[in-house]
N, C-alpha and C positions, 0 to 999 in steps of 0.2 A: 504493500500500500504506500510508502514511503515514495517507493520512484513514481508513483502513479502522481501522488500530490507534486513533485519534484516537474514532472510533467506538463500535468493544469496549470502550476506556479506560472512556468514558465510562460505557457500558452497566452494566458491568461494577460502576462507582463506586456508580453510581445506584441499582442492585439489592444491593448489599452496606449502604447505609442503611438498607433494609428487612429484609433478610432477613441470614443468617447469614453471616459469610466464609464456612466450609466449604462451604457450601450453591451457593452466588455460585461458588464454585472449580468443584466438582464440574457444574454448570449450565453453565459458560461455557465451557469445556475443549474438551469436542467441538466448540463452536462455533466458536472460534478455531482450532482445527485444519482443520475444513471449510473457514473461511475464508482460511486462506494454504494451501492446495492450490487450492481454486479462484482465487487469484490468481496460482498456481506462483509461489509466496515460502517462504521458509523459516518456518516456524511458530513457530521459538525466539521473536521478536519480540511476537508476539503471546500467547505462553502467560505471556512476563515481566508482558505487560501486565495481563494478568488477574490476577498473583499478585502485584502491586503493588497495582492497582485493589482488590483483593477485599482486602487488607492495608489499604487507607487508608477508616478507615470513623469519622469524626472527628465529623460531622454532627449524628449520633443518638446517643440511650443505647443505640438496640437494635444496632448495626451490631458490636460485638464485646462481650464477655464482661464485658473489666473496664470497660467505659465503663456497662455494669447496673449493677454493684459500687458505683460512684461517681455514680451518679446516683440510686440509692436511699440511701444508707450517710451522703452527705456533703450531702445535700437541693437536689442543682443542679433547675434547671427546665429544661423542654426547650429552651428560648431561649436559656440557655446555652450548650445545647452549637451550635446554629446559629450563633451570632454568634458562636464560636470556630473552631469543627470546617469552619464553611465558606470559611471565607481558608485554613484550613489542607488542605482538599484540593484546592484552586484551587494551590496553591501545588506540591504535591504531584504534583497533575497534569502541570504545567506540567516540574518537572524529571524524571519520570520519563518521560513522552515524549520530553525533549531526550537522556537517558541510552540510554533504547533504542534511540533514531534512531544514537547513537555508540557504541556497547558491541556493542550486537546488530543488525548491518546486514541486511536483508533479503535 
């Protein structure tokens, strides 16, 4: 179950740089559900995952609201936000899977 959420995390990260959190939330939900029934695990683990995932969107201007705000408003380039946003959801990653794996046990 571990790599399964390791997985979603990721999916999850990767499509919320594109597209909208809500969107990324609303998307992902049923499928995390699908997938800790079909692994008969508990789903809490994996819906945190999604709502952290779809919450860390550091990478892009587009991935949340006010990262638009500040990429148009204060003149960053999109390079910026990569060579920031992307240690920062490595990072992000990294502890919200060690948090789940001990918070939300499968």
């Amino acid at each position: 179950p571990l790599i399964a959420l390791i997985v979603l995390y990721l999916v999850t990260m990767v499509l919320t740089e594109l597209l909208s959190n809500a969107t990324v939330a609303v998307l992902m939900t049923p499928i995390a559900v699908a997938l800790a029934e079909s692994l008969g695990v508990s789903a809490r683990p994996f819906l945190v995952g999604v709502m952290m995932a779809g919450s860390a969107a550091f990478a892009t201007p587009f991935g949340y609201q006010t990262n638009v705000i500040v990429y148009q408003m204060a003149g960053y380039r999109y390079m910026d936000f990569v060579r920031v946003g992307l240690p920062l959801n490595l990072i992000t990653f990294v502890v919200a899977i060690a948090a789940i794996h001990v918070f939300f046990p499968f």
